[in-house]
DRENBA-547801 format. One record per residue (C-alpha): residue in one letter; x, z, y. Coordinates in steps of 0.001 Angstrom, whole numbers, padded with zeros to 6 digits, always signed. Example, Ala and Ser with C-alpha at 12.3 -4.5 7.8 and 13.67 -1.06 7.14 Angstrom:
2
a+012300+007800-004500/s+013670+007140-001060/
This chain:
76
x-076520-024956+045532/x-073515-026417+044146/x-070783-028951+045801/x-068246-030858+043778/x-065516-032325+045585/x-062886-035209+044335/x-059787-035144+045046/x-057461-037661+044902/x-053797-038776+045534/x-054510-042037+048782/x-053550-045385+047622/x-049148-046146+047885/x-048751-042538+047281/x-046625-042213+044186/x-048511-040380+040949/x-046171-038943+038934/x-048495-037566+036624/x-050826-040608+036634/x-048008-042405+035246/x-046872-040125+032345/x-050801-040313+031109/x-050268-044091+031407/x-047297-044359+029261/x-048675-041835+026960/x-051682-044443+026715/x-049396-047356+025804/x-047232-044885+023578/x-050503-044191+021985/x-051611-047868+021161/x-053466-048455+024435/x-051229-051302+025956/x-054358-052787+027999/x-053851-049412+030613/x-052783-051247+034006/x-052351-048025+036102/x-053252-044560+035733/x-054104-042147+038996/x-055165-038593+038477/x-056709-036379+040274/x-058789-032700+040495/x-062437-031511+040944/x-063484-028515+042453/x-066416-027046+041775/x-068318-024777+044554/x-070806-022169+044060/x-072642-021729+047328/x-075361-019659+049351/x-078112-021379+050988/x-076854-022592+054555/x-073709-023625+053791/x-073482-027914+054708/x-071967-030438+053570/x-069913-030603+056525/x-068701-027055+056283/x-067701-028348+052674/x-065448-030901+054269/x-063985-028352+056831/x-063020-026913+054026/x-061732-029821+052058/x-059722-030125+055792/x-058184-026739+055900/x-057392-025826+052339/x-058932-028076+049505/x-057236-031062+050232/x-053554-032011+051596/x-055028-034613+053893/x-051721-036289+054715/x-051540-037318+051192/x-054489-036915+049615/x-058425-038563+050066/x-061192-036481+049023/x-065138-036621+048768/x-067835-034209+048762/x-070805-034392+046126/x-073807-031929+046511/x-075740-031227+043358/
């Protein structure tokens, strides 16, 4: 079983590097880019009996910087 999980900066948190792909868009030709926000994906190989919450204990205790960032979980 697989789990994916997105993570991403929470809305008013400043993204630095969201913003230098933006400008790199407009520098580029693409004007019509309002905003830009970037973000990772983890991948996770794991065994049977492993949940979806243990995935987000995970997400809670290293994965993710919860203070700043949101994240979801995606088995597949």
């Amino acid at each position: 079983m697989k789990a994916r999980v997105h993570v991403m900066l929470k809305n008013g948190v400043l993204d630095p590097q969201g913003e230098a792909v933006r400008h790199a868009l407009g520098a580029l030709g693409f004007d019509g880019v309002k905003g830009v926000r970037q973000g990772k994906v983890i991948e996770l190989d794991l065994e049977e009996g492993i949940s979806e919450a243990d995935v987000a204990q995970m997400c809670e205790k290293l994965l993710a910087n919860t203070v700043i960032e949101s994240y979801v979980v995606e088995i597949v």
